[in-house]
C-alpha positions as CSV (number, residue, x, y, z in Angstrom):
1,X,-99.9,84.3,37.8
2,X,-102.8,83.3,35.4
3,X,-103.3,80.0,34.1
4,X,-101.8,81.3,30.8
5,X,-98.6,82.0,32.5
6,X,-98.5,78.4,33.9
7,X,-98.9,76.8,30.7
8,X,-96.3,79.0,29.4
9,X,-93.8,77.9,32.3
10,X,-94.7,74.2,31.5
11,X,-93.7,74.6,28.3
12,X,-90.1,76.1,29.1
13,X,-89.7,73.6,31.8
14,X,-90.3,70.7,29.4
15,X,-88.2,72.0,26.8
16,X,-84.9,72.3,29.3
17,X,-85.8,69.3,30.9
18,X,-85.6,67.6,27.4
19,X,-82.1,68.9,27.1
20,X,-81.0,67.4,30.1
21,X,-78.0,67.7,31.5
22,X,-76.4,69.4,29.0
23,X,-78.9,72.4,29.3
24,X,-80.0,74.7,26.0
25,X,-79.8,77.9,25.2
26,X,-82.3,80.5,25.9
27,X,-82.7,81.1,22.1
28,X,-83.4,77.6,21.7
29,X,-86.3,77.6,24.3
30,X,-88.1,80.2,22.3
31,X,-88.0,78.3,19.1
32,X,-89.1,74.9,21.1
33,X,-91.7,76.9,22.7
34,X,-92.6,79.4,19.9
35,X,-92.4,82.4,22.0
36,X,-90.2,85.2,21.6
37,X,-86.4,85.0,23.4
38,X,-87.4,87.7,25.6
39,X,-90.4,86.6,26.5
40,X,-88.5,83.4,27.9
41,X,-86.1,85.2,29.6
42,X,-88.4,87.2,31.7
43,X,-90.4,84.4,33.0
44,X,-87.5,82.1,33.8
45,X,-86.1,85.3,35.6
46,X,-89.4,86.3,37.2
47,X,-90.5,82.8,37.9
48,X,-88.1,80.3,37.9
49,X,-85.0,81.4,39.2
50,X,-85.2,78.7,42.3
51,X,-85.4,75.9,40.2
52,X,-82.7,76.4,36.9
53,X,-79.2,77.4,36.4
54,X,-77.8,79.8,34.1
55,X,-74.9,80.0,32.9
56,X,-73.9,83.3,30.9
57,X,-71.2,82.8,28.4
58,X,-69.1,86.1,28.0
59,X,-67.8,87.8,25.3
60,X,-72.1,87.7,23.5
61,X,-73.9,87.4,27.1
62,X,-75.7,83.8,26.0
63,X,-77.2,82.2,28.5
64,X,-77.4,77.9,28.9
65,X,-80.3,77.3,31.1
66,X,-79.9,73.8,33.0
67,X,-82.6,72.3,35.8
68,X,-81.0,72.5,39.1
69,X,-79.8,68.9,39.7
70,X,-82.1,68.1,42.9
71,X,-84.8,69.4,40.7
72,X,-87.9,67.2,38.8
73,X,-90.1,68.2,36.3
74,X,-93.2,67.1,38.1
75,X,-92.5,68.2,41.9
76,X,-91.6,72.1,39.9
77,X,-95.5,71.7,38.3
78,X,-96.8,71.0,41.6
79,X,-95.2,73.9,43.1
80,X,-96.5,76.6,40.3
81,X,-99.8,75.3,40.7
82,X,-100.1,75.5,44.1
83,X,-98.8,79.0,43.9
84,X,-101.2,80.2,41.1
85,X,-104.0,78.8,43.9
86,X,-102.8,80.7,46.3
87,X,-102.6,83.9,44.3
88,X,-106.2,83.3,42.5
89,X,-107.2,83.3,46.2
90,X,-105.8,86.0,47.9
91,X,-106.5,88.0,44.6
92,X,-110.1,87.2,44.9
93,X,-110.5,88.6,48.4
């Protein structure tokens, strides 16, 4: 993960954090974030699967993302940067 990818991920975690409880929809993230609705979807899936909910709504497959409720915004930051360390280091070996 480059530090491009991180900010990116900041971004969608602020912007379901801001919906709170009620969570948004992963359309929704992309407009907040101005980045495409795919786009989103792939990192949340590739990235942040341990840390939101989703909730896919049948019959159109829309999916509400939600934070995981023993989940904050700032220990999730601290986690992805710590990981992007780790890979800048094993990936400078």
């Amino acid at each position: 993960m480059d530090k491009k990818t991180l900010e990116k991920l900041i971004k969608i975690l602020k912007a379901v954090e801001e919906a709170g409880k009620d969570g948004v929809w992963l359309t929704e993230i992309g407009k907040l974030v101005n980045m495409h609705r795919t786009t989103v979807a792939r990192m949340i899936d590739r990235h942040l699967t341990e840390f939101v909910s989703q909730d896919i709504v049948p019959p159109f497959n829309l999916r509400m993302i939600r934070l995981k409720p023993d989940r904050d915004l700032i220990g999730i930051i601290r986690y992805l940067k710590v990981k992007e360390k780790i890979e800048s280091v094993r990936n400078s070996k």
